[in-house]
PDB file of N, CA, C and O in Angstrom, chain B, residues numbered from 101:
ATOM      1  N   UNK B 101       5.299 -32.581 -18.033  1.00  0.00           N
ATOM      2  CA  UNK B 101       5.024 -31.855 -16.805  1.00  0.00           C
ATOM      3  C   UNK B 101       6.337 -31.330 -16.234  1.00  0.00           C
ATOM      4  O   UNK B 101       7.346 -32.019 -16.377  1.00  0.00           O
ATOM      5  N   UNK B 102       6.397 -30.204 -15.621  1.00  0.00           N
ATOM      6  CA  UNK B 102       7.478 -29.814 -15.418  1.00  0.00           C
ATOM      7  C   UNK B 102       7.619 -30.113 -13.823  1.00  0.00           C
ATOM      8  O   UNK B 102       6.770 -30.499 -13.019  1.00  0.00           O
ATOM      9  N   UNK B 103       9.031 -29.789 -13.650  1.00  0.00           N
ATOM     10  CA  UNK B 103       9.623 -30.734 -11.978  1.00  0.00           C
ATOM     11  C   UNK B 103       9.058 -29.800 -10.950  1.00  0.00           C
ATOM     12  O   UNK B 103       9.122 -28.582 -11.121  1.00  0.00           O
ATOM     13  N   UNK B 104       8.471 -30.368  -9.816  1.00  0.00           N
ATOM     14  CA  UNK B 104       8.406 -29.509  -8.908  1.00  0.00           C
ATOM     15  C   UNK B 104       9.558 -28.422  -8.672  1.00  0.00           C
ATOM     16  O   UNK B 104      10.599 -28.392  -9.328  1.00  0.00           O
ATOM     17  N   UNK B 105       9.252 -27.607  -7.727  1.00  0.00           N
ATOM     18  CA  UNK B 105       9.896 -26.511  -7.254  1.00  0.00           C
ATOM     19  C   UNK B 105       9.974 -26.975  -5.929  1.00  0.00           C
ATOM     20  O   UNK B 105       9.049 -27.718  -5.602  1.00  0.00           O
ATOM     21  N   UNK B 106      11.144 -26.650  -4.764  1.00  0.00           N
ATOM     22  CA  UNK B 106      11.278 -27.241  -3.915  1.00  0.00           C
ATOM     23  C   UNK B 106      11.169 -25.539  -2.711  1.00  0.00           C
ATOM     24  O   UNK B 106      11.847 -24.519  -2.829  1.00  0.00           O
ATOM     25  N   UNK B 107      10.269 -25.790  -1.853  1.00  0.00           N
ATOM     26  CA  UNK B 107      10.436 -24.545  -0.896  1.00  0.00           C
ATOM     27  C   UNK B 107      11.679 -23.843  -0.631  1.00  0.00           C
ATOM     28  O   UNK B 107      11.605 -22.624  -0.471  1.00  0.00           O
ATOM     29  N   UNK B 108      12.430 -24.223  -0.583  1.00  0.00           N
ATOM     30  CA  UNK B 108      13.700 -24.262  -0.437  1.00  0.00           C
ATOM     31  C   UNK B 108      14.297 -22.855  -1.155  1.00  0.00           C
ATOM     32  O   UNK B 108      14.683 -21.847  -0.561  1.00  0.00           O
ATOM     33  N   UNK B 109      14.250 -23.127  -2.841  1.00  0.00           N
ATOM     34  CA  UNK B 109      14.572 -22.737  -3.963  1.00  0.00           C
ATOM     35  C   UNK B 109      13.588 -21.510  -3.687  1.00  0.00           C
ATOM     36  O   UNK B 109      13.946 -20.340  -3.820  1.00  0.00           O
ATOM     37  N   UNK B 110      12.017 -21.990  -3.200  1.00  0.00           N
ATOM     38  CA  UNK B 110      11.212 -20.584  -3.590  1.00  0.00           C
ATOM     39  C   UNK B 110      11.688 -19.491  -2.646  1.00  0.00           C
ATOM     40  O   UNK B 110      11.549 -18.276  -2.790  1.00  0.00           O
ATOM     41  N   UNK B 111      12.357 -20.243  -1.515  1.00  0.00           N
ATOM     42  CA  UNK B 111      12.444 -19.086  -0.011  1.00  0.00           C
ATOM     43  C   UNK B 111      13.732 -17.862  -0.499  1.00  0.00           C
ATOM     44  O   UNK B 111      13.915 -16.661  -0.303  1.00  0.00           O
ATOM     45  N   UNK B 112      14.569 -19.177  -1.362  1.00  0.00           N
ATOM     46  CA  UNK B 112      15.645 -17.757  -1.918  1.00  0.00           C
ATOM     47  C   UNK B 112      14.974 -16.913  -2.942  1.00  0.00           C
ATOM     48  O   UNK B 112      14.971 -15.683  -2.896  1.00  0.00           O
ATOM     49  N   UNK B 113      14.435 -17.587  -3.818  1.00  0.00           N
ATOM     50  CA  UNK B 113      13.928 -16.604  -4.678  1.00  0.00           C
ATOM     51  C   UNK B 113      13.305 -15.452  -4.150  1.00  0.00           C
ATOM     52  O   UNK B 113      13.497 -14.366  -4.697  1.00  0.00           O
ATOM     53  N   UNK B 114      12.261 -15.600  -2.710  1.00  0.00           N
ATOM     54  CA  UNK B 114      11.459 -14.396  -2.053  1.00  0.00           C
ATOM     55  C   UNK B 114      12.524 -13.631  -1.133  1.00  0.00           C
ATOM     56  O   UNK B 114      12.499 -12.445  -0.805  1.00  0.00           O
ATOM     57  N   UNK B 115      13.466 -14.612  -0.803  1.00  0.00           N
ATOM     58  CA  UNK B 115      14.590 -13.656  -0.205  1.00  0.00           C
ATOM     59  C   UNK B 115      15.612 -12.624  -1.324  1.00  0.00           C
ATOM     60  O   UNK B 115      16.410 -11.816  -0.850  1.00  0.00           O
ATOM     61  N   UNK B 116      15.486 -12.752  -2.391  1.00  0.00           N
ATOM     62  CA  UNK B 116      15.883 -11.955  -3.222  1.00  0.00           C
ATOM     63  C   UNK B 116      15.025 -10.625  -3.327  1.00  0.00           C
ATOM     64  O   UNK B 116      15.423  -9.461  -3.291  1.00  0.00           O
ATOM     65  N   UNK B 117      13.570 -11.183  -3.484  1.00  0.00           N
ATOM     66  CA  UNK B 117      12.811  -9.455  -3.689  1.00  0.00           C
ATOM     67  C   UNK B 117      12.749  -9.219  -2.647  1.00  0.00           C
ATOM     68  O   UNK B 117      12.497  -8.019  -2.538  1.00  0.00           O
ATOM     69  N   UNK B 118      12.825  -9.626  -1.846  1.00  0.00           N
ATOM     70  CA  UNK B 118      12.854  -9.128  -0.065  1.00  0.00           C
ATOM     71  C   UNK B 118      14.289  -8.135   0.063  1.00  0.00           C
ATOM     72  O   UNK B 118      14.326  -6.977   0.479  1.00  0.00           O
ATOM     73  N   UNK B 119      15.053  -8.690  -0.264  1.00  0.00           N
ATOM     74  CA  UNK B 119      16.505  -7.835  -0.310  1.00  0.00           C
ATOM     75  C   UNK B 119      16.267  -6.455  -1.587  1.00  0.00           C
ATOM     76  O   UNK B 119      16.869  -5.414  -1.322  1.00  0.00           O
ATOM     77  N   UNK B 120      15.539  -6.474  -2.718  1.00  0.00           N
ATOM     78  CA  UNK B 120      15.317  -5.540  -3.480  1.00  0.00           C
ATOM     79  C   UNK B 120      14.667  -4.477  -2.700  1.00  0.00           C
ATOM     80  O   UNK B 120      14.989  -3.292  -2.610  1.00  0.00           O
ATOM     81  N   UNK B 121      13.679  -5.124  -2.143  1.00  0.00           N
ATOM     82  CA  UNK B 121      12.617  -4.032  -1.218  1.00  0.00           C
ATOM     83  C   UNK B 121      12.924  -3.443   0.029  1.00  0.00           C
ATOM     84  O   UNK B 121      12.216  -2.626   0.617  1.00  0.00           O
ATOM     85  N   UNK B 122      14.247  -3.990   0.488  1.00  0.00           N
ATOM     86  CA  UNK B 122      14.768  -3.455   1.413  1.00  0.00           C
ATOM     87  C   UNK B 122      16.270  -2.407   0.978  1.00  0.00           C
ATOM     88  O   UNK B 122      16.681  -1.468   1.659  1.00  0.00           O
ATOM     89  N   UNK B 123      16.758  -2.811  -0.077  1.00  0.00           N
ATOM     90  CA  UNK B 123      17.393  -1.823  -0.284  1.00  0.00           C
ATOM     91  C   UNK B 123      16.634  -0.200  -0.976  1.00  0.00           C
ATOM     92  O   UNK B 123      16.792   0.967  -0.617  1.00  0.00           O
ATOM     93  N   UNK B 124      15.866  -0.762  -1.991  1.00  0.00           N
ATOM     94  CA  UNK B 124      15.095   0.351  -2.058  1.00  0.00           C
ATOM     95  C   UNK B 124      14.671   0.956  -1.150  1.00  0.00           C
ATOM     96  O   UNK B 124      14.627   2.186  -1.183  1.00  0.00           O
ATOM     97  N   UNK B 125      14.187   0.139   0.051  1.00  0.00           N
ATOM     98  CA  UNK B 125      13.505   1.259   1.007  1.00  0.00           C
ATOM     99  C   UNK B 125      14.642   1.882   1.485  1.00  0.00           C
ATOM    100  O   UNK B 125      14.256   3.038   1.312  1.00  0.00           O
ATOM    101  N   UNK B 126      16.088   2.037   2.098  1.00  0.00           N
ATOM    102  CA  UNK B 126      16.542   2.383   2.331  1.00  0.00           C
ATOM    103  C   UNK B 126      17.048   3.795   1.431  1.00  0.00           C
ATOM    104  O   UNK B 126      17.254   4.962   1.761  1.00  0.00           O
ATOM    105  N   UNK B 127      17.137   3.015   0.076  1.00  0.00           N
ATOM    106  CA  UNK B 127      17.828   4.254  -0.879  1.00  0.00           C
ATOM    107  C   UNK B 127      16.562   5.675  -0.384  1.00  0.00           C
ATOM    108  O   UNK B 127      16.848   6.782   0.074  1.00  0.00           O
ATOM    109  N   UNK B 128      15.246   5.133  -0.676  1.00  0.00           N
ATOM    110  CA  UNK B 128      14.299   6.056  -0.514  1.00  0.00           C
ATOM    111  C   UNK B 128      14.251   6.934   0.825  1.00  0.00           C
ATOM    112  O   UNK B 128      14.200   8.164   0.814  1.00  0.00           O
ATOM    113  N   UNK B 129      14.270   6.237   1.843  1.00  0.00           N
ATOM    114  CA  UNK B 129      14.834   6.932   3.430  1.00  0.00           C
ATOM    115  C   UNK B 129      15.883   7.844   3.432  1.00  0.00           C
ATOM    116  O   UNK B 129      15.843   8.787   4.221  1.00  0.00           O
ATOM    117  N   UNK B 130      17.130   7.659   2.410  1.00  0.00           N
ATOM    118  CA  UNK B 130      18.257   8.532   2.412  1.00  0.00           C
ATOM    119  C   UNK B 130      18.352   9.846   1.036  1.00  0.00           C
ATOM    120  O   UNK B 130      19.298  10.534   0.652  1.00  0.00           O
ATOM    121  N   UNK B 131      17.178   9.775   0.670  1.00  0.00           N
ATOM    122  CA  UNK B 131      16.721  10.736  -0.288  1.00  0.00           C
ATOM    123  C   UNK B 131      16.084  11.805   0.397  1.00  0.00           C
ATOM    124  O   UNK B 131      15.311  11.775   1.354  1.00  0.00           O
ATOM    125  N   UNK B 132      16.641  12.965  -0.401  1.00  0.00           N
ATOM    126  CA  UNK B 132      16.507  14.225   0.811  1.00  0.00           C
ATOM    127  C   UNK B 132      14.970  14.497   1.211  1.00  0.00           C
ATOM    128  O   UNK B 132      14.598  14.813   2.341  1.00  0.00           O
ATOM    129  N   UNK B 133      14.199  14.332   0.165  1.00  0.00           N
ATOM    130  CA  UNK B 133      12.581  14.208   0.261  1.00  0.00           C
ATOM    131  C   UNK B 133      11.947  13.119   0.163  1.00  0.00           C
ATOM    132  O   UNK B 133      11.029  13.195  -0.654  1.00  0.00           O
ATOM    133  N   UNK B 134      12.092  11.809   0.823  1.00  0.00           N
ATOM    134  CA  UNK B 134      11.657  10.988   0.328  1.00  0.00           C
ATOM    135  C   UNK B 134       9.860  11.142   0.149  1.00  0.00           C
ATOM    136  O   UNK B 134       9.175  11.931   0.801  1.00  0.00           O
ATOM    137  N   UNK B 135       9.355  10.198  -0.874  1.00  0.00           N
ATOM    138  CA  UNK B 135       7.825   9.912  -0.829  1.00  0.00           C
ATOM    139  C   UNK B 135       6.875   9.147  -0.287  1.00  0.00           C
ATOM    140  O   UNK B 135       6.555   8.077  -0.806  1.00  0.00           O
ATOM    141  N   UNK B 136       6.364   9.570   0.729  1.00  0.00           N
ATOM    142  CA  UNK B 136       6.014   8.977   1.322  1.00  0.00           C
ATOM    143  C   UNK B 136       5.306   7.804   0.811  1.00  0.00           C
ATOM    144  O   UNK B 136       5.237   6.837   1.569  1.00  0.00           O
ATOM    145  N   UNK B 137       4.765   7.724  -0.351  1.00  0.00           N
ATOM    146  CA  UNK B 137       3.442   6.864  -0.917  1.00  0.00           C
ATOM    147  C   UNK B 137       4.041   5.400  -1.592  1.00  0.00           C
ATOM    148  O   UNK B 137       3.483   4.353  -1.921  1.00  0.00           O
ATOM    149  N   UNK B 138       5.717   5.955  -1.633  1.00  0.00           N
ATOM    150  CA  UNK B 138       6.847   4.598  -2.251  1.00  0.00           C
ATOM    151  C   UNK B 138       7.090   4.297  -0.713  1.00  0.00           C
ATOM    152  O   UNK B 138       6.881   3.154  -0.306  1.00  0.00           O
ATOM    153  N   UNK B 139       7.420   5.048  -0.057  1.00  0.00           N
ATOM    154  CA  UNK B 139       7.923   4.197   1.267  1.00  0.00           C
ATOM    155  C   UNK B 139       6.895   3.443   1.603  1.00  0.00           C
ATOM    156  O   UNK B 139       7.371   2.445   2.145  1.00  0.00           O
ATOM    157  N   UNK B 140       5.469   3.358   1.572  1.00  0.00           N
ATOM    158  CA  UNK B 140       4.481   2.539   2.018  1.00  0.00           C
ATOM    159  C   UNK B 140       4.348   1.381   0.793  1.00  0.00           C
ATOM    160  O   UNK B 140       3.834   0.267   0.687  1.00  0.00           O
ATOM    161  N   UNK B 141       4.718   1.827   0.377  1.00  0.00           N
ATOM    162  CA  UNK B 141       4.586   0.712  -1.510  1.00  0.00           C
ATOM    163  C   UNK B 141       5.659  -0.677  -1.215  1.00  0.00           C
ATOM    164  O   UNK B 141       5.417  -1.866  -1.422  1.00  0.00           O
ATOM    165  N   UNK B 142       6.850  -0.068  -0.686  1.00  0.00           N
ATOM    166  CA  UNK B 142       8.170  -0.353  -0.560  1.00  0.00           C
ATOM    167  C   UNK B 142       8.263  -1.495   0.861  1.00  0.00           C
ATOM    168  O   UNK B 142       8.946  -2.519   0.840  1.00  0.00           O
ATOM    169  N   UNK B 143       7.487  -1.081   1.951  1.00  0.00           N
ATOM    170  CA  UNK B 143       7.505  -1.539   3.382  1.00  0.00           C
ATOM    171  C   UNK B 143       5.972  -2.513   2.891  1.00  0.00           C
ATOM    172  O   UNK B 143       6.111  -3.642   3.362  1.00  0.00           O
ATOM    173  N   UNK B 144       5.147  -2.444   2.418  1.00  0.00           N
ATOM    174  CA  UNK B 144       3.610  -3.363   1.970  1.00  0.00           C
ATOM    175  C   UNK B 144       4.408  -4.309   0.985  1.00  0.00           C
ATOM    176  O   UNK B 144       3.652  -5.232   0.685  1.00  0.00           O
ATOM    177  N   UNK B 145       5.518  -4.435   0.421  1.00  0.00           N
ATOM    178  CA  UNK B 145       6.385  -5.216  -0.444  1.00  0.00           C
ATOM    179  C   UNK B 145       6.927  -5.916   0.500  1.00  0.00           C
ATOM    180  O   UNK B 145       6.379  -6.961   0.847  1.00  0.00           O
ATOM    181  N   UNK B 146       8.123  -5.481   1.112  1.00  0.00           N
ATOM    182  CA  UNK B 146       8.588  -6.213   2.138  1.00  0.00           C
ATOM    183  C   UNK B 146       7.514  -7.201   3.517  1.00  0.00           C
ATOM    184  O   UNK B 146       7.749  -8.154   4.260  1.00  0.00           O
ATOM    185  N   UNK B 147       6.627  -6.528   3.328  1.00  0.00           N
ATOM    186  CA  UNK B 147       5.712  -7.172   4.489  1.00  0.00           C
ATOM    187  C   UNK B 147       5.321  -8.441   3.907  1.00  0.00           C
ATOM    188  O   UNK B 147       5.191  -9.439   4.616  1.00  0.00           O
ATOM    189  N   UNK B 148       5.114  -8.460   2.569  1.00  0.00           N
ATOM    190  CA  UNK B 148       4.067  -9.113   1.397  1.00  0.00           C
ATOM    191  C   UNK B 148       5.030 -10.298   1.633  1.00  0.00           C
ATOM    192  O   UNK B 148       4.745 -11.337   2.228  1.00  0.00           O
ATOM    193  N   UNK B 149       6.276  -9.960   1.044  1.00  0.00           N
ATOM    194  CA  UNK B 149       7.433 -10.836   1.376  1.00  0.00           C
ATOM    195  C   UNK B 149       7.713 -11.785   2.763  1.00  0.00           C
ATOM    196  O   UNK B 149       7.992 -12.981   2.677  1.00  0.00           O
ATOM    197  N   UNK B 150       7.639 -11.331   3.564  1.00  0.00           N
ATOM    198  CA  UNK B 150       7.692 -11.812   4.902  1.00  0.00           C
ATOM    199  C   UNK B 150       6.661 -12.856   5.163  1.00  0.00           C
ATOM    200  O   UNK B 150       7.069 -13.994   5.394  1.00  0.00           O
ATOM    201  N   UNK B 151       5.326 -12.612   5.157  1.00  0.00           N
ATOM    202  CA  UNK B 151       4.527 -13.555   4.626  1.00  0.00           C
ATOM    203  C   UNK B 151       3.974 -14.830   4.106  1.00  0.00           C
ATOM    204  O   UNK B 151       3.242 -15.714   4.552  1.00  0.00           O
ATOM    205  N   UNK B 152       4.667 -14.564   2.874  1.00  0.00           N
ATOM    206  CA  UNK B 152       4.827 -15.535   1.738  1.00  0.00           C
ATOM    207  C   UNK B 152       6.025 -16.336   2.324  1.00  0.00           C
ATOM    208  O   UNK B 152       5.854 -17.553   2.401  1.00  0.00           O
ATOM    209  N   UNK B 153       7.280 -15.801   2.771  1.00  0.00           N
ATOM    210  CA  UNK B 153       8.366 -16.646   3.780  1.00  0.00           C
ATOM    211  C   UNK B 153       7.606 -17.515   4.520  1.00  0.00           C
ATOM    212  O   UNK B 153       7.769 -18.735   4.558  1.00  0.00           O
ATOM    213  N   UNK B 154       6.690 -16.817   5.167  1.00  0.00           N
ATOM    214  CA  UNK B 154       6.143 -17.849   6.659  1.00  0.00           C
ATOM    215  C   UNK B 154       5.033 -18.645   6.150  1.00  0.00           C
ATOM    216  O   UNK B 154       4.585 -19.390   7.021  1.00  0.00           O
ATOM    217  N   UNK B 155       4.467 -18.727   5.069  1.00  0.00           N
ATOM    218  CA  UNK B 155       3.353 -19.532   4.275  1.00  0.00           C
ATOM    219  C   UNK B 155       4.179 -20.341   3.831  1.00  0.00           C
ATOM    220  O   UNK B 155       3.962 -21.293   4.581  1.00  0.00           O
ATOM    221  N   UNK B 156       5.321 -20.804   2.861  1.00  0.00           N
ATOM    222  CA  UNK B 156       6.387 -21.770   2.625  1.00  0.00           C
ATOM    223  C   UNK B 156       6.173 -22.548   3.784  1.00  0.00           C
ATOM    224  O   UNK B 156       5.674 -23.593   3.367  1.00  0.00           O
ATOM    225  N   UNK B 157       6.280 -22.610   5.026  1.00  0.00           N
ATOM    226  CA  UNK B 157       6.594 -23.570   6.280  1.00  0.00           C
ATOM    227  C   UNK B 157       5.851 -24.667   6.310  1.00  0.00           C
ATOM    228  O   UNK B 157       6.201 -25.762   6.750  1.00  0.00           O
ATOM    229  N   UNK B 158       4.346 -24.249   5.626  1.00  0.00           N
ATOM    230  CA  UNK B 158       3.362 -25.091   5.949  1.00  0.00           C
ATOM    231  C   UNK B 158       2.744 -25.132   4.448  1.00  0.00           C
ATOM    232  O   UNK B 158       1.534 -25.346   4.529  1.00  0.00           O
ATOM    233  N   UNK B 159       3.123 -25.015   3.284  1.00  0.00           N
ATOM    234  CA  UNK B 159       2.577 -25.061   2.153  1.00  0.00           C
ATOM    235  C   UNK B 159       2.743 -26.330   1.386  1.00  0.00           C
ATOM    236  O   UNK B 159       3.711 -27.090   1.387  1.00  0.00           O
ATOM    237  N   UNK B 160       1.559 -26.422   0.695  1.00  0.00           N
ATOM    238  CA  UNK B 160       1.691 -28.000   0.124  1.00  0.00           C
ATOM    239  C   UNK B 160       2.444 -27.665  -1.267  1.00  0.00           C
ATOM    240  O   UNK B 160       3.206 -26.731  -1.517  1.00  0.00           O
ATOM    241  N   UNK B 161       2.032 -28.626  -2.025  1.00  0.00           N
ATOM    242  CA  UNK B 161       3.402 -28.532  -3.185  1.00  0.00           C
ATOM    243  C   UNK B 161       2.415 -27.594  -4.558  1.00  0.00           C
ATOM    244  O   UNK B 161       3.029 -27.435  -5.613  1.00  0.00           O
ATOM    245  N   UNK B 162       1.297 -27.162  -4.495  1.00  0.00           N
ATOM    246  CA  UNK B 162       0.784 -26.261  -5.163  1.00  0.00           C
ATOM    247  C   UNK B 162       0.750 -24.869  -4.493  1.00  0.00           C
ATOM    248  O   UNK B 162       1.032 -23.829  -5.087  1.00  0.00           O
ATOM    249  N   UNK B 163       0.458 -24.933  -3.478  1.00  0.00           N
ATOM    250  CA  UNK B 163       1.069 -23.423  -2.932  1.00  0.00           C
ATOM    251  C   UNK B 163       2.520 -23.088  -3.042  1.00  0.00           C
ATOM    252  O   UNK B 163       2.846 -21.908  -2.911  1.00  0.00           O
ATOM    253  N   UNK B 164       3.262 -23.834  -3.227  1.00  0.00           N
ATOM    254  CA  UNK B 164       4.501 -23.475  -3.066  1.00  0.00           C
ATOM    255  C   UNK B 164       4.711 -23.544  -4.451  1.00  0.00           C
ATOM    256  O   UNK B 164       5.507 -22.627  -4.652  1.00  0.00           O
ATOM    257  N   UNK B 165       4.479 -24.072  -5.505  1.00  0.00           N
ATOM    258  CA  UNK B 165       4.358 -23.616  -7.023  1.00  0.00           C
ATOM    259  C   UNK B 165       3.792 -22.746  -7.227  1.00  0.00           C
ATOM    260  O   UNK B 165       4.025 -22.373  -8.376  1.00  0.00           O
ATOM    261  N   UNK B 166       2.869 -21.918  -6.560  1.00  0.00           N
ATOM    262  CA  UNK B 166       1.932 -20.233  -6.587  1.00  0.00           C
ATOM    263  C   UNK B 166       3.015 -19.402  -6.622  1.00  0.00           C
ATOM    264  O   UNK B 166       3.268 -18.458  -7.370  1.00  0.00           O
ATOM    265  N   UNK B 167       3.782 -20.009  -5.468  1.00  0.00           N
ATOM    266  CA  UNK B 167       4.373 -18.629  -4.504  1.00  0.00           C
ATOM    267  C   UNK B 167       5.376 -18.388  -5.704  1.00  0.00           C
ATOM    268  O   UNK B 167       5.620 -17.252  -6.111  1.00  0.00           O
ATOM    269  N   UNK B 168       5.842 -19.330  -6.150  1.00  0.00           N
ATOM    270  CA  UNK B 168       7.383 -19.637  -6.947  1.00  0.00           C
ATOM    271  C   UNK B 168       6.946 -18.691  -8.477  1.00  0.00           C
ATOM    272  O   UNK B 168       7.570 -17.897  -9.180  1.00  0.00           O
ATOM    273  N   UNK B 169       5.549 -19.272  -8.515  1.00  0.00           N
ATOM    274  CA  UNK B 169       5.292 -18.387  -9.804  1.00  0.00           C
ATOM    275  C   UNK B 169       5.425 -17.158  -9.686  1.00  0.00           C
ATOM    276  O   UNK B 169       6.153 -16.619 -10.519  1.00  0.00           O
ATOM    277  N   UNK B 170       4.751 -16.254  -8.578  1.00  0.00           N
ATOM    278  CA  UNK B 170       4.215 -15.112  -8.266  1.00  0.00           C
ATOM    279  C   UNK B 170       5.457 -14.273  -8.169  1.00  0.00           C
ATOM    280  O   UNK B 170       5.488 -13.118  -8.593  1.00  0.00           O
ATOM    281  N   UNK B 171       6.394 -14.821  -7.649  1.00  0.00           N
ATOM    282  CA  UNK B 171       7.748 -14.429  -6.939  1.00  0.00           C
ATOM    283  C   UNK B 171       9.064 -14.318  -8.063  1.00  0.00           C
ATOM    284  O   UNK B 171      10.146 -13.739  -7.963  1.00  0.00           O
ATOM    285  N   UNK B 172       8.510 -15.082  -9.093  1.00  0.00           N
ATOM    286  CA  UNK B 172       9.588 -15.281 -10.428  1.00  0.00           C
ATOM    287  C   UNK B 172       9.004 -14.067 -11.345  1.00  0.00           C
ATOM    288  O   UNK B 172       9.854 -13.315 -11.821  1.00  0.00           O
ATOM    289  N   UNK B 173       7.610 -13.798 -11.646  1.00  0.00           N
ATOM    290  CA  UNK B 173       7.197 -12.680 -12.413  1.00  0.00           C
ATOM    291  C   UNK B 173       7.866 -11.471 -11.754  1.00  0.00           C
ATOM    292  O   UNK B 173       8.737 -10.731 -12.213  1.00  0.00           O
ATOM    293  N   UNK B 174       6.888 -11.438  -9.870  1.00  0.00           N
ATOM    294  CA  UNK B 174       7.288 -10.154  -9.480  1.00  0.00           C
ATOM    295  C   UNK B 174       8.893  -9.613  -9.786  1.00  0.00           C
ATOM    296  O   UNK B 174       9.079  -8.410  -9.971  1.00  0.00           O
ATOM    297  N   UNK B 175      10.413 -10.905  -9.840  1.00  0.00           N
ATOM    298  CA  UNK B 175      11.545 -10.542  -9.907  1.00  0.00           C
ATOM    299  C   UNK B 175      11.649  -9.996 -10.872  1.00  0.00           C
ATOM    300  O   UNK B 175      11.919  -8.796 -10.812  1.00  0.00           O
ATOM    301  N   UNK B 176      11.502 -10.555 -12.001  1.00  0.00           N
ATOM    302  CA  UNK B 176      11.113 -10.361 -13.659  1.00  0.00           C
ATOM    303  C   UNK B 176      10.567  -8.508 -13.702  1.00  0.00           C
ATOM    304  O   UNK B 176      11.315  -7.644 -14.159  1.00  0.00           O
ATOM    305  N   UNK B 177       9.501  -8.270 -13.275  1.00  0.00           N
ATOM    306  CA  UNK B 177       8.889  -6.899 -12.971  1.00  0.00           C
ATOM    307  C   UNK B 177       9.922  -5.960 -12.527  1.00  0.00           C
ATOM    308  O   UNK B 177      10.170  -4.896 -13.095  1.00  0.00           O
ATOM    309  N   UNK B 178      10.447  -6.357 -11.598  1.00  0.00           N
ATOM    310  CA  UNK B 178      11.481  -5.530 -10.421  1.00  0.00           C
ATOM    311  C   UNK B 178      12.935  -5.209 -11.319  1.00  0.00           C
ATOM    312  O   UNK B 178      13.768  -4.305 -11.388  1.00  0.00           O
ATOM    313  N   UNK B 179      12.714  -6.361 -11.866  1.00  0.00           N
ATOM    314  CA  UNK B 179      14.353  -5.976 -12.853  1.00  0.00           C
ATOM    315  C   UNK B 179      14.450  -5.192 -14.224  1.00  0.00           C
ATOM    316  O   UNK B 179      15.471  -4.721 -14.726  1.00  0.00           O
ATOM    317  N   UNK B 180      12.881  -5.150 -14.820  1.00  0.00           N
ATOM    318  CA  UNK B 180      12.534  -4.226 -15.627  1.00  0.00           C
ATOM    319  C   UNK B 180      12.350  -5.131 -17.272  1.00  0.00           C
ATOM    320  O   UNK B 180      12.157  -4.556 -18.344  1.00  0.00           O
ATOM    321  N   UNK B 181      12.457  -6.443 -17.109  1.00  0.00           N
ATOM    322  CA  UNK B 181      12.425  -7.395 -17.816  1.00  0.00           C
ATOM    323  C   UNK B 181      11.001  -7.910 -18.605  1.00  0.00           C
ATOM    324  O   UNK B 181      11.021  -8.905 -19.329  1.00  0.00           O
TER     325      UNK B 181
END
């Protein structure tokens, strides 16, 4: 069986795609046309993120192995991996 994951560990991990989704949104804001349909993609990411932060507070030790999963693919996704 493998070791728990500690909230802790998952909050940086979501603070990482949280920081992806916020720089992207920015790059996208400073693009002469941005799209609108990524800026909502981009800000529904970051929100998603925020979220999942404030669900950690009160999550038992299988939600917080969800989040850790969900949050390790999505990085995995984001990095093109």
């Amino acid at each position: 069986m493998s070791e728990p994951v500690t909230p802790e560990a998952v909050e940086q991990l979501v603070q990482e795609v949280s920081a992806w989704y916020s720089a992207q949104l920015i790059q996208e804001r400073r693009a002469g046309s941005p799209y609108p349909e990524r800026l909502k993609l981009l800000r529904d990411g970051l929100a998603a993120c925020a979220a999942d932060q404030q669900a950690l507070h009160d999550a038992d030790e299988n939600e917080v192995a969800e989040i850790a999963a969900r949050y390790a693919a999505r990085m995995k996704e984001l990095r093109g991996q």
